[in-house]
Every structure is written in C-alpha cells, then in structure tokens.
N, C-alpha and C positions, 0 to 999 in steps of 0.2 A: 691088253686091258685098256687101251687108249688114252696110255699116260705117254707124254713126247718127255726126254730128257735131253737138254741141250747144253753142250758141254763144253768149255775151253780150258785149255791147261798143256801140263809138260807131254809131247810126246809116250807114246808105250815102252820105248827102249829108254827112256829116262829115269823112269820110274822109282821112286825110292822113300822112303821115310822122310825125307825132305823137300819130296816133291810138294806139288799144291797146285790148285784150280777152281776154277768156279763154275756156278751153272746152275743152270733154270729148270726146274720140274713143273709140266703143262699138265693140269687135269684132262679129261675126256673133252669138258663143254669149251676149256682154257684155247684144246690143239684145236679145236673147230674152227673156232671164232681165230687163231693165229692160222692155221693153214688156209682157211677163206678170203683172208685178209692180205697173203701174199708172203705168209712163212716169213718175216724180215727178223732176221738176227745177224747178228756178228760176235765173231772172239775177237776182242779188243787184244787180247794178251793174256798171256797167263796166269791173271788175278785177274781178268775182268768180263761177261760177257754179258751183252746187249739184247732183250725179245721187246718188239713191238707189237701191241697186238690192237687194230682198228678197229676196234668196238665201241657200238654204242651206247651212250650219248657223247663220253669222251674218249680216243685213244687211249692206252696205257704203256707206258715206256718202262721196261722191271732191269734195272741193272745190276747181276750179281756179284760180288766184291768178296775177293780174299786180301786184308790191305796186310803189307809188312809189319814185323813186328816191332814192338816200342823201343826206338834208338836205346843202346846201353851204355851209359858213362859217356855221349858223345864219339860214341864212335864213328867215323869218316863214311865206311860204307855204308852202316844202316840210316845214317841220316839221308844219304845219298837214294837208297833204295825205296824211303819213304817220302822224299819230293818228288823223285819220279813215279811213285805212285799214281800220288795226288795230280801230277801235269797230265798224264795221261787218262786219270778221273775231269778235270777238268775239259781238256780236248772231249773228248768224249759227250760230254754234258753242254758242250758248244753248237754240237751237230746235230743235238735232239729237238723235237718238236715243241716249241716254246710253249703252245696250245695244248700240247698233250700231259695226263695225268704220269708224276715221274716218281717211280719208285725204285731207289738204293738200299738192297739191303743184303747184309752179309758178317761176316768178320772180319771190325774194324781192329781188331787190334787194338783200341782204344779206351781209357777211362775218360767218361764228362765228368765231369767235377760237380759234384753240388751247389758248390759257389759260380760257376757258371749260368744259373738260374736268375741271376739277378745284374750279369752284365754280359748275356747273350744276346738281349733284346728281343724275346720268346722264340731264340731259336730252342735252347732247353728249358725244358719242365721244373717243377721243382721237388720229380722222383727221382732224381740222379741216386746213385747210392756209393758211388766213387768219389776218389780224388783226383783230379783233374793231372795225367800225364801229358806228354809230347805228342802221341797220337791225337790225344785228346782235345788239345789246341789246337791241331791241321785239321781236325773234323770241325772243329765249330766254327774256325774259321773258313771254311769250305762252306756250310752252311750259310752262313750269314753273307758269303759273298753273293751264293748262288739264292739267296732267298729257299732253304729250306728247313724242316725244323726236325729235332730226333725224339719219334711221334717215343718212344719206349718211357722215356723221360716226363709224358706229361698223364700219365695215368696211376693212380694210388693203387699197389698190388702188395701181398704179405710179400716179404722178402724173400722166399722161395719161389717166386714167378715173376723175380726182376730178373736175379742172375743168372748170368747164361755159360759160367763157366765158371770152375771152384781151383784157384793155383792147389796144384799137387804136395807143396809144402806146407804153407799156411793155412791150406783149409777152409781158405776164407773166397767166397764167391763175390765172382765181380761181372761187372757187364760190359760184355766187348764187342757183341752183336746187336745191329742197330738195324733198324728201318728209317729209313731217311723219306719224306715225302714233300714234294714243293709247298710253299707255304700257301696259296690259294687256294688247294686242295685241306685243309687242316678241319676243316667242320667236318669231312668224308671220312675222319679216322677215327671209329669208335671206343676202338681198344685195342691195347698189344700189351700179350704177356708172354711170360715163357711158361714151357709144360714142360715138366720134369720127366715123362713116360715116355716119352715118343721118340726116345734117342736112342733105345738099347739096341734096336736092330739095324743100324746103318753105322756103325762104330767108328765114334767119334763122341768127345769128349766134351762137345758143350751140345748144349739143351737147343730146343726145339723153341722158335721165339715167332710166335702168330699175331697177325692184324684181321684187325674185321675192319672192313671199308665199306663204306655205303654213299655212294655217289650226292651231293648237296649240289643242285644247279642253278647257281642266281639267275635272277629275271634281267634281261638285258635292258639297260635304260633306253630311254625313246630319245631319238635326234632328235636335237633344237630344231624348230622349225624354222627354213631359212625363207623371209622375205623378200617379194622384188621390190627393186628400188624403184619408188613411183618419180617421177620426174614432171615441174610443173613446165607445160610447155610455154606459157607467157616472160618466163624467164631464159628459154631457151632462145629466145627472139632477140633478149639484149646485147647489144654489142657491148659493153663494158662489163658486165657478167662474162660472156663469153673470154672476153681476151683477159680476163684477171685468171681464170678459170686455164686456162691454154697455159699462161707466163705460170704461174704457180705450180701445174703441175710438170712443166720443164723442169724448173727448178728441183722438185723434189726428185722425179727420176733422175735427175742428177747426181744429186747425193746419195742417193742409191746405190749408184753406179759407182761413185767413188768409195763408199765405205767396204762396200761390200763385192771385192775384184772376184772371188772366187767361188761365189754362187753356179752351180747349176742354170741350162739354160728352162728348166721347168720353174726354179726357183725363181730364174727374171721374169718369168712371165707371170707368174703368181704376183707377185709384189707389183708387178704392173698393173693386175688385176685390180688389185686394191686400191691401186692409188688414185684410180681412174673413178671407184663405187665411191670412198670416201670423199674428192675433189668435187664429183657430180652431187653428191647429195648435200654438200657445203653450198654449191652455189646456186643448185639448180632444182632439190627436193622438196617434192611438194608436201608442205605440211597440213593442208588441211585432212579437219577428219572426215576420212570416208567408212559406212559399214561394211558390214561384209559383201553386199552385193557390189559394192563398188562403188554407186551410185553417193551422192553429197546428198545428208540427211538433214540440213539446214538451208534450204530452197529460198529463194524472194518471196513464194508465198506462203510459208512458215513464219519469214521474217516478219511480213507483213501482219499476221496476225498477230504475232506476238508484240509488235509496235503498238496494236492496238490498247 
C-alpha cells in the first residue's frame, strides 16, 4: 500500500509486556520523497529512532520517542533510566542538521505543568492541562536548552482533544504525548490535537495526537553592502603620514599578538586585515565626495561659477 514502517526496539526473542519501542510511519508521497533522498534513518536505541527526509524547501528531521517512565519516590534506577534517556536524546539532537526542520514527538512520559507557561519563556503554551512532574522538568528543560517549544501546549482544544491518555484508576486524562518542534519553525505549526477514534485498531491505550504544519519561509536579508576603501594618493606621498602610519600599526599588531596567543592562523590574518583597512583609512582616506560614477561633482569650473 506504500506505507514504509521504520522501526527500533527490543529484539523478537525479547519480547514481552514490558517491552517497548519506537518508530516512524512514512505515507506513500512521505517513502518517495525519503527513499529519493537517500532512505537516512537510524535506531538510536530502544526508545528512540531517527528519519531524515530531504525535501523541499526544508529538510525534515522526525525523531520518534518512547521516554521512561516518571521517577517514583526517587528511586535510584528510574531516575538513572531517565537521564540517560535524555543524554542520549541530547547526543542525538547534537548530530542533526541545525538547518533542518526538527520534529520530536512520542511518549513523553511527561506532565507540563500549567504554571510552566509563564516561566518557560514560550517554550509552553498556556493549554497545559497538567501539573508539572519530574518528566515534566527534563522536557522543558530539554526544550529550552535546545530552543524548542511543546506545539500541544499552545493551541486552545475542548479537553477531550488535549489528553492523550486517561490513568486506569483515576479516570482522569492527562497529556504525555508531545510533539516537540524547533523554535524557528513555530509560525509552520497550525494545530495539534488529539483524536479520540483512531486508536481502536492498533491497540494501545493513548490516543492519536496530530499536527498540521505548513511551511512559513522568511525572506533572507540583503548583505550590507561592503565598500572599497578609496585611498587619497597625495597623502600616500607623505613621509610623515607614512611612517606614523607604519609605527602605529606595529604597535597595534603587537598587542594583538600579545593579548591574543591562541588565535587561529585564519584568525591572525583576519585582524591583520583590519588593522591594515582601519590604519589606512585613518591616515590615508580619501574624504572627498565622489558620485557614483566616481568622477568629483564639484570641479574648478563649478567652483568657479559659483564664486561668481
């Protein structure tokens, strides 16, 4: 039917009630545009796995996440289970295309907290509908380091298309599944909600949670436009211009030199650059005004007339 399912997790002879994994479902036009592009994935790990897909106008990087679940009473292992989560979410998020459009999203095992909406610093919205656990701080701290924001969070939905999972005893639905998107990208995300139907036949116990994205492409600014340095040649004749011109900027590569031992030799030569355009246009630039053709728009017989 030309869906691709790309999948990491526990082995086949491991298999059990306690296993767990993750993994990406590619549409028809999704596998096109990935297997054109060079098929690039990876299973990071057993909760985590990596599709890149080279499309245009931007890459998209989809990392899908099954995180540990929420430390209980401090216990040793699970806090352990859930930093190395996150180190290897990190790593991961190290080696991706800074340029490319990056989407994390899975089961976080996480509450945001409502009150997180106001010392997040818009990484969340202010539809949280939780109270802020232990997950819940490594994801937003996760966010905020990596600059990204938890799109679920910032769209107003009836409460039946926040949560994405209802605890078995309380009854009470919470949100633990997240889409995560870099913060640049944030105007391209139009809405995410959950759909309560679309989970009966792959059995499992939290809900179906969708984004509509629509690509927003800023206009790239225009480089400054860099100037040559005009240089007046009647001063270039002076011998005392010259040699103040010479001593002074000895001097400054000097200090150069000493301040700064561990520059690059790209680096010395750069700041050599400079010292050389700034020194010259101190001693030696020419200020009059010329137009654009180059030519001096205030001639002897301009002056002339205008003397008159």
């Amino acid at each position: 039917n030309g869906y691709t399912f790309i999948y990491s997790g526990s082995p086949s002879q491991l298999l059990s009630k306690s296993a767990y994994g993750a993994a990406v479902c590619l549409g028809p036009e999704a596998t096109n545009a990935w297997k054109n592009s060079g098929a690039q994935w990876e299973a990071v790990s057993s909760r985590l796995v990596t599709v890149r897909i080279e499309c245009r106008p931007v890459p998209i990087t989809i990392i899908a996440v099954y995180a540990p679940i929420n430390p209980s009473n401090g216990v040793k292992n699970d806090i352990e289970t859930c930093d190395e989560f996150y180190k290897i979410l990190q790593a991961t998020i190290d080696k991706t295309h800074k340029s490319d459009m990056i989407m994390i999203m899975g089961d976080f095992n996480a509450r945001v907290g409502v009150e997180q909406a106001n010392t997040a610093g818009g990484t969340v919205g202010k539809h949280a509908i939780d109270k802020q656990n232990q997950n819940g701080r490594r994801l937003v701290d996760f966010c905020l380091f990596n600059s990204f924001i938890v799109t679920n969070t910032f769209f107003p939905h009836k409460a039946v298309h926040q949560g994405t999972w209802m605890h078995p005893k309380t009854k009470q639905w919470h949100m633990l599944d997240y889409i995560l998107v870099n913060r640049k990208f944030r105007s391209s995300v139009q809405d995410v909600r959950a759909h309560r139907g679309a989970t009966g036949g792959i059995g499992t116990d939290h809900h179906l949670l969708r984004a509509k994205i629509r690509l927003h492409l800023k206009c790239r600014r225009k480089a400054e436009k860099k100037y040559r340095l005009r240089l007046d040649q009647s001063k270039l004749a002076d011998d005392c211009l010259l040699s103040a011109f010479q001593i002074e900027l000895a001097n400054e590569i000097k200090a150069i030199r000493r301040d700064n031992k561990t520059l690059s030799v790209n680096e010395k030569f750069t700041n050599f650059v400079n010292s050389v355009r700034e020194r010259g246009r101190h001693y030696f630039g020419n200020n009059k005004s010329i137009h654009k053709g180059g030519k001096e728009w205030f001639t002897p017989e301009l002056k002339e007339i205008v003397d008159k």
